[in-house]
C-alpha positions in Angstrom: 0.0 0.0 0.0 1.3 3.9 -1.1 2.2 5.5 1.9 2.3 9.3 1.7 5.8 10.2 3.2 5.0 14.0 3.2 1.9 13.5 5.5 2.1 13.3 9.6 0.2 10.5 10.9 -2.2 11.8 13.7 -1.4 15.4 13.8 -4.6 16.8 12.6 -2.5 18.9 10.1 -2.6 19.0 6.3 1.6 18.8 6.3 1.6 18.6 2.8 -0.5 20.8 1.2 -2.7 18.9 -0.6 -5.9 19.9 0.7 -6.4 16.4 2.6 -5.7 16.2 6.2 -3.3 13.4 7.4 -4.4 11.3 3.9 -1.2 8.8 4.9 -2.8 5.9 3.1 -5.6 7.4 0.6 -8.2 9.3 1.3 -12.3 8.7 1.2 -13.9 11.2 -1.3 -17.6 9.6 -0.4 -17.2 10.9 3.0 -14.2 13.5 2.9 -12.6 11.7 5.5 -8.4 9.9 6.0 -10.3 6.7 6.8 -9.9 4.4 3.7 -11.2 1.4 5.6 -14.0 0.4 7.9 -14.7 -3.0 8.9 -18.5 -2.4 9.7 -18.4 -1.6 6.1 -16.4 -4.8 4.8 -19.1 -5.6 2.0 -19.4 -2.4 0.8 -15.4 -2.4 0.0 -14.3 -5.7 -1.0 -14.4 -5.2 -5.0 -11.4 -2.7 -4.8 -9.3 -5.1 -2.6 -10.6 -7.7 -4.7 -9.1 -5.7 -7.7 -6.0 -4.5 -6.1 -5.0 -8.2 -5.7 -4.9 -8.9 -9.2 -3.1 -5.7 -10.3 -0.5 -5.9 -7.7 -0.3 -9.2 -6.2 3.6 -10.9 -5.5 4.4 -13.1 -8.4 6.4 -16.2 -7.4 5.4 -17.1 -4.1 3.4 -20.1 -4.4 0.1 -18.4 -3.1 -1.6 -19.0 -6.5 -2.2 -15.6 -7.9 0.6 -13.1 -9.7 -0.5 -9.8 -10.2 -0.5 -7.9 -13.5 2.1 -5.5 -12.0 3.5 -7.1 -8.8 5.6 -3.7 -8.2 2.9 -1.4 -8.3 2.0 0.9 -5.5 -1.9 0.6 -4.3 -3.3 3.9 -3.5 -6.3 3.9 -1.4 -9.0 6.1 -2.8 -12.8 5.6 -2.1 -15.3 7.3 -4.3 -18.0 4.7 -3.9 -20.2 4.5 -1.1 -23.1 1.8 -1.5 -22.6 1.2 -4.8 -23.1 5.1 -5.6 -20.4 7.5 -6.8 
């Protein structure tokens, strides 16, 4: 998962001038919020897990899946909320 280096974890602060407020892992447009993941809400999010896997999966490693790009970088973004965008 991308990790935003230029971001503070926890300090409330938009450290990097983006516009997005401690968006270390992605950021949820559906609810303009840093939190990319909620397990209450674990059916609502699985397709994009479900497709990060195959884009970006470890090739080699006997788990019985490579990914399209195995050294790609997922970025969480969430723009879907109930099936809505």
């Amino acid at each position: 998962i991308w990790i935003n280096a230029n971001e503070v974890p926890g300090n409330g602060l938009d450290d990097d001038g983006n516009g997005y407020v401690d968006d270390v892992n992605g950021w949820d447009f559906a609810n303009q919020t840093n939190r990319v993941y909620d397990e209450e809400l674990a059916y609502d999010e699985w397709h994009g897990t479900h497709i990060a896997g195959i884009i970006a999966a470890d090739q080699n490693n006997e788990k019985g899946i490579s990914g399209i790009a195995p050294d790609a970088k997922i970025m969480v973004l969430k723009v879907f909320q109930n099936g809505t965008a």
